[in-house]
Structure formats: C-alpha cells, structure tokens
mmCIF file as gemmi writes it, N, C-alpha and C atoms, coordinates in Angstrom:
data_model
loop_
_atom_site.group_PDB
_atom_site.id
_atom_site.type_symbol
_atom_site.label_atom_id
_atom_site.label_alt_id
_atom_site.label_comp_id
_atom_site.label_asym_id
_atom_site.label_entity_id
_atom_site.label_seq_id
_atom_site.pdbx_PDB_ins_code
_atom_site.Cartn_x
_atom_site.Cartn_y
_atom_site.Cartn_z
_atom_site.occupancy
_atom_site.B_iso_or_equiv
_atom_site.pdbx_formal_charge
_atom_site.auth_seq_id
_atom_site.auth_asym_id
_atom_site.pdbx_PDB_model_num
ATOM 1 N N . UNK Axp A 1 ? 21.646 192.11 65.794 1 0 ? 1 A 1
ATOM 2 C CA . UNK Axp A 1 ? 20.481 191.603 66.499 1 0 ? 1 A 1
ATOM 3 C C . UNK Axp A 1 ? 20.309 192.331 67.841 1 0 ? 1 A 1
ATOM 4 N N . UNK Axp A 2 ? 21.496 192.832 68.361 1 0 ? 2 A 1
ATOM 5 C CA . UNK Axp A 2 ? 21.381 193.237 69.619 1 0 ? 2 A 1
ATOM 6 C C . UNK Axp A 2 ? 21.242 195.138 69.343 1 0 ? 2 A 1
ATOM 7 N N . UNK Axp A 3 ? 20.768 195.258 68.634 1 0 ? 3 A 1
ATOM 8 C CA . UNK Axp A 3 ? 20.354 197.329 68.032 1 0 ? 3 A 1
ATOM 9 C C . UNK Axp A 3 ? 21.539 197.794 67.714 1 0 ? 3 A 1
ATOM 10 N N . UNK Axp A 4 ? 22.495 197.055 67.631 1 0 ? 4 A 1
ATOM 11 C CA . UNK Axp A 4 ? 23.496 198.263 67.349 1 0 ? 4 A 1
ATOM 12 C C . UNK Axp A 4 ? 23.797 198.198 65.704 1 0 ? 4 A 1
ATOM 13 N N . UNK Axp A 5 ? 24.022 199.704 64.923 1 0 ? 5 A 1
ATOM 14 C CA . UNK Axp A 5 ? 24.059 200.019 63.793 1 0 ? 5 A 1
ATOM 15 C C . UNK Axp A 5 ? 25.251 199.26 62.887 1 0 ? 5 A 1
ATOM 16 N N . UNK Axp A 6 ? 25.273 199.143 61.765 1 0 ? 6 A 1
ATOM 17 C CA . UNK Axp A 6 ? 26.58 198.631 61.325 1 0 ? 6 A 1
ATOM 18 C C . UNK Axp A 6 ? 27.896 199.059 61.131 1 0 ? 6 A 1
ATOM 19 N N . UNK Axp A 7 ? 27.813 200.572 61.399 1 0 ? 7 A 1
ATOM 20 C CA . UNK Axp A 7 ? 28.714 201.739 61.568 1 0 ? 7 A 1
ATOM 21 C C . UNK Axp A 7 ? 28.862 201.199 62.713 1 0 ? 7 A 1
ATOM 22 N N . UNK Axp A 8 ? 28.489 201.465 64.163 1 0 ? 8 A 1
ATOM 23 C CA . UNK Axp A 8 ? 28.898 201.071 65.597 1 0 ? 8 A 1
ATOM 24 C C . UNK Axp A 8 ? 29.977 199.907 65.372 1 0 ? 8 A 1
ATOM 25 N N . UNK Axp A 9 ? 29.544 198.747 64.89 1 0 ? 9 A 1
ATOM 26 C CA . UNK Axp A 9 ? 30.054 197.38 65.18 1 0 ? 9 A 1
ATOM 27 C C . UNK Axp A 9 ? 31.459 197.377 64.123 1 0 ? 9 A 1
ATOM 28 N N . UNK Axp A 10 ? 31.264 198.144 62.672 1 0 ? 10 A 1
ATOM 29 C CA . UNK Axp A 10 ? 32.62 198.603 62.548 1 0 ? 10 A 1
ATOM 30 C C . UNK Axp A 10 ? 33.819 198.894 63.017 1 0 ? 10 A 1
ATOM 31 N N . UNK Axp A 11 ? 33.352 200.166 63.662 1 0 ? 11 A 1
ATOM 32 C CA . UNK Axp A 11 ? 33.912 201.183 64.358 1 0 ? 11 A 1
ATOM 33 C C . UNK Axp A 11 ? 34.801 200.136 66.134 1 0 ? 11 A 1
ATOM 34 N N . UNK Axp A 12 ? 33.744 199.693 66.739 1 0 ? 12 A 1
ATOM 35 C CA . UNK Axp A 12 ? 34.12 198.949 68.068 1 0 ? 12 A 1
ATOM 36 C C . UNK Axp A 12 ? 35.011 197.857 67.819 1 0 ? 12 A 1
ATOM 37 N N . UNK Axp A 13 ? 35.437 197.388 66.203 1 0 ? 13 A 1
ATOM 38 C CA . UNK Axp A 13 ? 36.262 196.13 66.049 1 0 ? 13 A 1
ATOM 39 C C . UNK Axp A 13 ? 37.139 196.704 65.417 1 0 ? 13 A 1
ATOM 40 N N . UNK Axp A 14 ? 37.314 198.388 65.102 1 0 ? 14 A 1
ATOM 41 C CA . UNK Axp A 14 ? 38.693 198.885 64.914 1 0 ? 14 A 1
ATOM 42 C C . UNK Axp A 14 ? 39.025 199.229 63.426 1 0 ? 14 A 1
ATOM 43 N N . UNK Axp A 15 ? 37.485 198.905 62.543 1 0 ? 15 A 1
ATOM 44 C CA . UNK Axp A 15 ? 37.644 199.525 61.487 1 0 ? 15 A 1
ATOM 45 C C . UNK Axp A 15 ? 37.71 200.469 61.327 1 0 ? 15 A 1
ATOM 46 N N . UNK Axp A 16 ? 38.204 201.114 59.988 1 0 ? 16 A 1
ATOM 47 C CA . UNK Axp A 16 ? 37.941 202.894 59.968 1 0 ? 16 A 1
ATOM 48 C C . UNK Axp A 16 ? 37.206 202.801 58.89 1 0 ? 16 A 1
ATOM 49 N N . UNK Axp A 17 ? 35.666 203.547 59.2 1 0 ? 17 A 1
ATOM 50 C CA . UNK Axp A 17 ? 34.735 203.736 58.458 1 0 ? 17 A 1
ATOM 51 C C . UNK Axp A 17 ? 35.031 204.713 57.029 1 0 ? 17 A 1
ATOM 52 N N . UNK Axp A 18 ? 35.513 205.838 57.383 1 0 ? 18 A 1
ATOM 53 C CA . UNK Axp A 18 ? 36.085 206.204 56.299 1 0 ? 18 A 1
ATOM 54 C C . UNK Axp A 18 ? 37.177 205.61 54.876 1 0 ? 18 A 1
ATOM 55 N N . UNK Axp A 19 ? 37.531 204.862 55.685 1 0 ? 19 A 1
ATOM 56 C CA . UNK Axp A 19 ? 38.82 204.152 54.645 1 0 ? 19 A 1
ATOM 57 C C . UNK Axp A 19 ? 37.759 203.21 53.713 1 0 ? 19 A 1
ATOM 58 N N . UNK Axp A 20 ? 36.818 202.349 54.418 1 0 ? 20 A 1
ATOM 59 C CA . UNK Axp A 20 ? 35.846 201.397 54.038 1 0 ? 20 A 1
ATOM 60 C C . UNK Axp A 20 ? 34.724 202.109 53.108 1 0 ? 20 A 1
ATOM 61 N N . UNK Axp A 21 ? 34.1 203.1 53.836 1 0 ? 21 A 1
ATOM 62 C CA . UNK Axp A 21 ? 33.065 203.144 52.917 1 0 ? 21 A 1
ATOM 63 C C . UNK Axp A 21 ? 31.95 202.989 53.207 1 0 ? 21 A 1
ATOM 64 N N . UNK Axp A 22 ? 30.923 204.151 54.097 1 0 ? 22 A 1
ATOM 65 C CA . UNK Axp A 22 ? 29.611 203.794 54.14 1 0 ? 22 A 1
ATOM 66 C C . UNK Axp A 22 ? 28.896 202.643 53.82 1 0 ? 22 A 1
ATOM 67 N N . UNK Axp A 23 ? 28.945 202.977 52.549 1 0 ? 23 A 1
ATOM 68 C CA . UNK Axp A 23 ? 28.267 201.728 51.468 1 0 ? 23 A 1
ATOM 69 C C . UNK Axp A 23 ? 28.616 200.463 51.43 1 0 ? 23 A 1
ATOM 70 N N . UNK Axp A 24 ? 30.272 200.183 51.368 1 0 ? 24 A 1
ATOM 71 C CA . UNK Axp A 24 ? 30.693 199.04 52.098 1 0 ? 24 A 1
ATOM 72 C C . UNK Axp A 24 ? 29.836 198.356 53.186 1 0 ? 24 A 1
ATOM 73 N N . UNK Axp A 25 ? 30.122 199.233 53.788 1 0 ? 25 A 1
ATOM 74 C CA . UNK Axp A 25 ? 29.963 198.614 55.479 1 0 ? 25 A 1
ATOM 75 C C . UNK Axp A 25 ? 28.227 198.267 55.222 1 0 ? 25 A 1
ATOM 76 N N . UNK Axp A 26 ? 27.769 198.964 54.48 1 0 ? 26 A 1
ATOM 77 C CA . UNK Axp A 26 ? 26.483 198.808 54.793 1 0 ? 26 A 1
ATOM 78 C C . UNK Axp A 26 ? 25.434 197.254 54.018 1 0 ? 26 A 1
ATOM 79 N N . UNK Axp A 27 ? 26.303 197.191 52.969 1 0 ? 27 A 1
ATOM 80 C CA . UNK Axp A 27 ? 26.198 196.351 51.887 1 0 ? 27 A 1
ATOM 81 C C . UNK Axp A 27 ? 26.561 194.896 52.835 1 0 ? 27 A 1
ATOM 82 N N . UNK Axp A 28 ? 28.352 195.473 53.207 1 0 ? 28 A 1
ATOM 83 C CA . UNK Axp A 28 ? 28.476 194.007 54.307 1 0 ? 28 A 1
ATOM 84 C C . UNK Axp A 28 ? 27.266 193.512 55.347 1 0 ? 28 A 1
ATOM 85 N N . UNK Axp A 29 ? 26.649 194.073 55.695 1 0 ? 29 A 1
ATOM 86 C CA . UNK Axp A 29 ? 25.877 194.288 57.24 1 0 ? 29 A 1
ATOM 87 C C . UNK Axp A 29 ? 24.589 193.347 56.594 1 0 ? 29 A 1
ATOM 88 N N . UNK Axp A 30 ? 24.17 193.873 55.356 1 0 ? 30 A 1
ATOM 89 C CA . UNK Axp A 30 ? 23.08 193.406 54.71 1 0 ? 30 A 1
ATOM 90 C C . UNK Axp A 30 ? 23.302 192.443 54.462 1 0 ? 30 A 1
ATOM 91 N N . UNK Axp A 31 ? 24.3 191.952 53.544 1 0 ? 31 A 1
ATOM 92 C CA . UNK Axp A 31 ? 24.922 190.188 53.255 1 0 ? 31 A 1
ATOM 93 C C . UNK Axp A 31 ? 24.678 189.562 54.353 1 0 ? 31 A 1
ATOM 94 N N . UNK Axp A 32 ? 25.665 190.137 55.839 1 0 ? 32 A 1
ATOM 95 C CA . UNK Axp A 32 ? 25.622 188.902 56.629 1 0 ? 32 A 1
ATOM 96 C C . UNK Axp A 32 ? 24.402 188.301 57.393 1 0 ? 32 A 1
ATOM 97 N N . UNK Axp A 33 ? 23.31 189.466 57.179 1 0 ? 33 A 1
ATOM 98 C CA . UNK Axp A 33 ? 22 190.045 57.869 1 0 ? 33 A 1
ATOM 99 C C . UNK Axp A 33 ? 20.909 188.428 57.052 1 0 ? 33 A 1
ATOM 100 N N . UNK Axp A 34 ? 21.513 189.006 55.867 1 0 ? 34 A 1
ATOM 101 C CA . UNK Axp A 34 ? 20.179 187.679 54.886 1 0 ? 34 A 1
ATOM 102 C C . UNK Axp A 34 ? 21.229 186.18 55.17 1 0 ? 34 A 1
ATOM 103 N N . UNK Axp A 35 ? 22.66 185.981 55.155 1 0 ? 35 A 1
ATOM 104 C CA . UNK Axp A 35 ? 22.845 184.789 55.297 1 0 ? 35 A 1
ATOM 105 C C . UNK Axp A 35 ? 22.278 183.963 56.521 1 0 ? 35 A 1
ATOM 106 N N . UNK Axp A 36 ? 22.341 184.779 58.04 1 0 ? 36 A 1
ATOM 107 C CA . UNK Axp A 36 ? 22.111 184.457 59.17 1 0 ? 36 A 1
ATOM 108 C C . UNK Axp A 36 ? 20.365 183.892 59.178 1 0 ? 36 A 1
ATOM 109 N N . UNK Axp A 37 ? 19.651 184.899 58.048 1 0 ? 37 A 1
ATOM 110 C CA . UNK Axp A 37 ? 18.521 184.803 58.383 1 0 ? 37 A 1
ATOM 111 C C . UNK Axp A 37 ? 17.759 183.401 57.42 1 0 ? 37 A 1
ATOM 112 N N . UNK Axp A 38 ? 18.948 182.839 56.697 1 0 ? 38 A 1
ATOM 113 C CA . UNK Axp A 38 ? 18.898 181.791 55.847 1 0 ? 38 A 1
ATOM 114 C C . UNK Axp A 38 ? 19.259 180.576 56.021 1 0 ? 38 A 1
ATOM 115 N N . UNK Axp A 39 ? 20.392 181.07 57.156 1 0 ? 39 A 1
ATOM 116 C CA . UNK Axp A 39 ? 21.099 179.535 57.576 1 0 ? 39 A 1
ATOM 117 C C . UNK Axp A 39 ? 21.445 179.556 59.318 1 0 ? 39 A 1
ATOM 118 N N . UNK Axp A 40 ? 20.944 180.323 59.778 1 0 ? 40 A 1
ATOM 119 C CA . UNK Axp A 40 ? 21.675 180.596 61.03 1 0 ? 40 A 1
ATOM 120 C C . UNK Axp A 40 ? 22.858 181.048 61.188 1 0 ? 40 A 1
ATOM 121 N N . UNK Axp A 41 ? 23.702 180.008 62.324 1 0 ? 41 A 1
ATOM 122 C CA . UNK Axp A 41 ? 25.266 180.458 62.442 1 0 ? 41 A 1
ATOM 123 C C . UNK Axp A 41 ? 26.143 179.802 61.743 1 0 ? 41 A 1
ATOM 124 N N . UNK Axp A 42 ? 25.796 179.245 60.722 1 0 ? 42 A 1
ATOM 125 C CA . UNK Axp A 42 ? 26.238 178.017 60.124 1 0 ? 42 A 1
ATOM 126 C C . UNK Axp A 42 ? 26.265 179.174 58.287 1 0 ? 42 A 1
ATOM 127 N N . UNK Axp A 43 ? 25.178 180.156 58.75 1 0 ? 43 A 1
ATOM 128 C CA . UNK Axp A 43 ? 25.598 180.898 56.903 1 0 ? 43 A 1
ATOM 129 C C . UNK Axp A 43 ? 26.551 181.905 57.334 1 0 ? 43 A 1
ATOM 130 N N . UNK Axp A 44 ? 26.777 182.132 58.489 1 0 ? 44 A 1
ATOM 131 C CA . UNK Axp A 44 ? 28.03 182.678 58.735 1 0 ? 44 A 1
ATOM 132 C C . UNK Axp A 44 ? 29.686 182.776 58.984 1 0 ? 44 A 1
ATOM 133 N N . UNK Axp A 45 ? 29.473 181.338 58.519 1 0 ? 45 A 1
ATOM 134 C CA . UNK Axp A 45 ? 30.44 180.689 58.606 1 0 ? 45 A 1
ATOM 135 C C . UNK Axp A 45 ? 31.832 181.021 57.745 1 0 ? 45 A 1
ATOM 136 N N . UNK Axp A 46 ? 32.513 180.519 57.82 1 0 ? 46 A 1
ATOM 137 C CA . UNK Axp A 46 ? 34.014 181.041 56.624 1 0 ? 46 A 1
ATOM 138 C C . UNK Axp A 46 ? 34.33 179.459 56.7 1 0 ? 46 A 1
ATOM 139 N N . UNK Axp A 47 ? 34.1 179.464 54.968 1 0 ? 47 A 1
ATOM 140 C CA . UNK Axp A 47 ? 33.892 177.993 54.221 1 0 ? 47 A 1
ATOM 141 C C . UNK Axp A 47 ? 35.752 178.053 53.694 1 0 ? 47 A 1
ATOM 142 N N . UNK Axp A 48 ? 36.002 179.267 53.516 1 0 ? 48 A 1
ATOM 143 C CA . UNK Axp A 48 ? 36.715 179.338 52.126 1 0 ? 48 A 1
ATOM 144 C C . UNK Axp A 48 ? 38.228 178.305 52.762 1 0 ? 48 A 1
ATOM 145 N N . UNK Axp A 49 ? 38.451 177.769 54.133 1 0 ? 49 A 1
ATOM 146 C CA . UNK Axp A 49 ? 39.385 176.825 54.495 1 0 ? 49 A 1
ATOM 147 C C . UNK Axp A 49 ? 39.042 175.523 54.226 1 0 ? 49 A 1
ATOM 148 N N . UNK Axp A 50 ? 37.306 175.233 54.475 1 0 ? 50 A 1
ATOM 149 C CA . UNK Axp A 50 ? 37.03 174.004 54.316 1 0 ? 50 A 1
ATOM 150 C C . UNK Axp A 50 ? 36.196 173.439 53.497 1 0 ? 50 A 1
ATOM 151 N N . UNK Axp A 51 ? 36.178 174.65 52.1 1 0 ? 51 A 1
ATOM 152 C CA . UNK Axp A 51 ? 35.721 173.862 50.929 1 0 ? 51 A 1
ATOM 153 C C . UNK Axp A 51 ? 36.748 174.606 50.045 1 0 ? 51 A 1
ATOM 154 N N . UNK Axp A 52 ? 36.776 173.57 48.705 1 0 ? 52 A 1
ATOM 155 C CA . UNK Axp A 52 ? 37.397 174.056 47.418 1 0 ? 52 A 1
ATOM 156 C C . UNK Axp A 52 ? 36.762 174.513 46.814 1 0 ? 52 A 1
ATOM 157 N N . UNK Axp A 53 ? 35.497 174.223 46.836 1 0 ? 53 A 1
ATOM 158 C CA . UNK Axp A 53 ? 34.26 174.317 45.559 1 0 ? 53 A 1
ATOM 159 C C . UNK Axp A 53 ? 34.431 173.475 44.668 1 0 ? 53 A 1
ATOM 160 N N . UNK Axp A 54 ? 34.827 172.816 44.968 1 0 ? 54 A 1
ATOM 161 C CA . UNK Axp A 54 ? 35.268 171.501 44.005 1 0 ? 54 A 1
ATOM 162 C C . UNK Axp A 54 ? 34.005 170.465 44.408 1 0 ? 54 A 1
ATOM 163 N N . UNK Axp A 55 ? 33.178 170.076 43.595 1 0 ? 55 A 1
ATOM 164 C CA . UNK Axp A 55 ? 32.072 168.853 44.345 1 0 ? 55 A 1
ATOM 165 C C . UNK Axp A 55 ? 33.372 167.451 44.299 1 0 ? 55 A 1
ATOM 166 N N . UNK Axp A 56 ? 32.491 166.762 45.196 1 0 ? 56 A 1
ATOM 167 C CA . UNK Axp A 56 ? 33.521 164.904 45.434 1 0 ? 56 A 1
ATOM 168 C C . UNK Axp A 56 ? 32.979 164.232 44.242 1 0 ? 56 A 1
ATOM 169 N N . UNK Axp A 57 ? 34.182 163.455 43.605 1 0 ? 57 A 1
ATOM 170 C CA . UNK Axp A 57 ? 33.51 162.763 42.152 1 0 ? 57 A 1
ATOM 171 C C . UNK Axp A 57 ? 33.389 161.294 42.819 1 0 ? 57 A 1
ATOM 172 N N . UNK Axp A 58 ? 33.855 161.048 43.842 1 0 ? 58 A 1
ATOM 173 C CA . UNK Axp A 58 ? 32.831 159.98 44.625 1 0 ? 58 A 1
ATOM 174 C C . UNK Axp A 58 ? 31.913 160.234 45.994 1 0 ? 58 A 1
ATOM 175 N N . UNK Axp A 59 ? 31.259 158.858 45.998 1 0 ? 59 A 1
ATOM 176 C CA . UNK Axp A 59 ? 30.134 158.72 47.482 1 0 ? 59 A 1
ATOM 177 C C . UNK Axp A 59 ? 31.158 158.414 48.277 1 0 ? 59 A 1
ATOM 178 N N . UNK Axp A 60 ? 30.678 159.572 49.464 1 0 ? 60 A 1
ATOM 179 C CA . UNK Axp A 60 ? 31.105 159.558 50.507 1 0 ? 60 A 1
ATOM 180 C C . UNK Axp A 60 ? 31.197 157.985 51.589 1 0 ? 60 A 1
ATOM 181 N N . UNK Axp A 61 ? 32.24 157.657 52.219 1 0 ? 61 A 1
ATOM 182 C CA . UNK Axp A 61 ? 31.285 156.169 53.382 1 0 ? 61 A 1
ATOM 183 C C . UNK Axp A 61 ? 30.489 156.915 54.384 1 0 ? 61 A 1
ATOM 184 N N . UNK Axp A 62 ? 30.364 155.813 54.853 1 0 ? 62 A 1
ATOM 185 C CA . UNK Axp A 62 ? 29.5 156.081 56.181 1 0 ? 62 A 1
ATOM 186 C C . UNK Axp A 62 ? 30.368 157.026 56.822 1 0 ? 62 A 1
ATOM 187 N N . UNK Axp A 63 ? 31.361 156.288 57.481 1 0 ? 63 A 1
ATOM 188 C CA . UNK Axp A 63 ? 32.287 157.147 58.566 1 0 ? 63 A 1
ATOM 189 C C . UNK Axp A 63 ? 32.351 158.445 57.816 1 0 ? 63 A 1
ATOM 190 N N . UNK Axp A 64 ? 32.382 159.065 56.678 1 0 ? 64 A 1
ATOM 191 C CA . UNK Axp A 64 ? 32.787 160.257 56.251 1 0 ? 64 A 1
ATOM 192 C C . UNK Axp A 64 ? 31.825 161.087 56.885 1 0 ? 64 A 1
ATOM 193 N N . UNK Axp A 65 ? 30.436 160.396 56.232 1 0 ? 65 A 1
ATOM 194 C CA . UNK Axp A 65 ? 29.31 160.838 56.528 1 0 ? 65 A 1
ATOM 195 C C . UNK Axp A 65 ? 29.144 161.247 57.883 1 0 ? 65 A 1
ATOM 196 N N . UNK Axp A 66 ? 28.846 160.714 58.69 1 0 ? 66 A 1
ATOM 197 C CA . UNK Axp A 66 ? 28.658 160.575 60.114 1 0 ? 66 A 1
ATOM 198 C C . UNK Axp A 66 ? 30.064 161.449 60.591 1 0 ? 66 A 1
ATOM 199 N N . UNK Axp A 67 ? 31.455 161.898 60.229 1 0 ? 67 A 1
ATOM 200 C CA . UNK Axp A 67 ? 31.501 162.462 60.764 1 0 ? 67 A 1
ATOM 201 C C . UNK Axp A 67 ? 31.469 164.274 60.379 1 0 ? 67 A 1
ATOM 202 N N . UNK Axp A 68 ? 30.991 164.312 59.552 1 0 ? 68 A 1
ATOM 203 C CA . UNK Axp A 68 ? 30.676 165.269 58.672 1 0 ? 68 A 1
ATOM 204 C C . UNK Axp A 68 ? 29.304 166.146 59.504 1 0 ? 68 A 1
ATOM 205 N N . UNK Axp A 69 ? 28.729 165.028 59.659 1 0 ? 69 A 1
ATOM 206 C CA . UNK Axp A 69 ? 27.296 165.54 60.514 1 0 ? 69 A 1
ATOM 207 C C . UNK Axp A 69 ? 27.505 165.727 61.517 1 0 ? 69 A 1
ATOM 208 N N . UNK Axp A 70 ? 28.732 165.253 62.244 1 0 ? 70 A 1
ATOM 209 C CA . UNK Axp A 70 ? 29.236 165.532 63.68 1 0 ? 70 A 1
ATOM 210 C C . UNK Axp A 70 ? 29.644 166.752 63.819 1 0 ? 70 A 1
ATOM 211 N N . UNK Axp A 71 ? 30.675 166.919 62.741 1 0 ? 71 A 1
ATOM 212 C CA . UNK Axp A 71 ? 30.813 168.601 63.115 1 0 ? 71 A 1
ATOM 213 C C . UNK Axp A 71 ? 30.043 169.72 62.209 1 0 ? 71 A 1
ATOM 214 N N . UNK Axp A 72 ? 29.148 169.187 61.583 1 0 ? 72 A 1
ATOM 215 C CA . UNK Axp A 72 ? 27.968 170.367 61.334 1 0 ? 72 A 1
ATOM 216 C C . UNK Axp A 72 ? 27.021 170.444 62.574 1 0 ? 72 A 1
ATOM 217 N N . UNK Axp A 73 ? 27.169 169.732 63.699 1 0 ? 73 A 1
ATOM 218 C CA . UNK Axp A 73 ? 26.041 169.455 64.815 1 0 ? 73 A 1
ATOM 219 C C . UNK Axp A 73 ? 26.956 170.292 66.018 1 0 ? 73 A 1
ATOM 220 N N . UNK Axp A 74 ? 28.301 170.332 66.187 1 0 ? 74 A 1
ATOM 221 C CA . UNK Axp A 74 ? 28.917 170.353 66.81 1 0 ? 74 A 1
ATOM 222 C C . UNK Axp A 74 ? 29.158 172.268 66.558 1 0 ? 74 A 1
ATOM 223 N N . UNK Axp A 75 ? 29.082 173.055 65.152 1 0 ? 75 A 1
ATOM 224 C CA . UNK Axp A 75 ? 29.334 174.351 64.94 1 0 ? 75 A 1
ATOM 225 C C . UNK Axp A 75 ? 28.143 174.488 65.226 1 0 ? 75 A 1
C-alpha cells in the first residue's frame, strides 16, 4: 500500500529472492493483496493456531459469543 514492490518488501525482511522465486514472491504479494482487499486486517490474519477447520457440532453460549466478538473487535 505504501509503493513499495513485492521484491523490495522481500528482500528488506531478509528473504532471498532467488532461493524463492520471482513468481513465488509475486503470486504471494497477489494472495495477500486480494485477502486484505476482502477482509481487511483480519484476512490477513494466521488462523492456522486458532482454527482446526473443524466446524462446532454445538451452539455456542452467550459468553462464548460475546467473547469471540471481543477479540474479533479487539484484532
């Protein structure tokens, strides 16, 4: 968002572009480009600690609820 290329922002966090892969990097850049532009900072998120992918085979309570919305309000 701020102009810099996806090679740059690679490169400044110590990747090595070569090892990765143009196309990599570029493919990554694009993914995170449409999640952000789908969900905000919230599609950027890293789920993979705090979901299983497992859906709940019950209803949530209230308190679950409520605090569930607390820290989706809170990221």
């Amino acid at each position: 968002m701020a102009g810099k290329t996806p090679r740059q922002i690679f490169s400044e966090y110590g990747f090595d572009i070569e090892v990765l892969g143009m196309k990599r990097v570029e493919q990554a850049s694009s993914c995170w480009r449409k999640a952000y532009d789908q969900n905000g900072l919230i599609g950027l998120t890293d789920t993979r600690k705090t979901s299983s992918g497992r859906p709940l085979q019950r209803e949530l309570t209230m308190t679950e609820m409520v605090e569930r919305q607390a820290a989706r309000i809170e990221l």
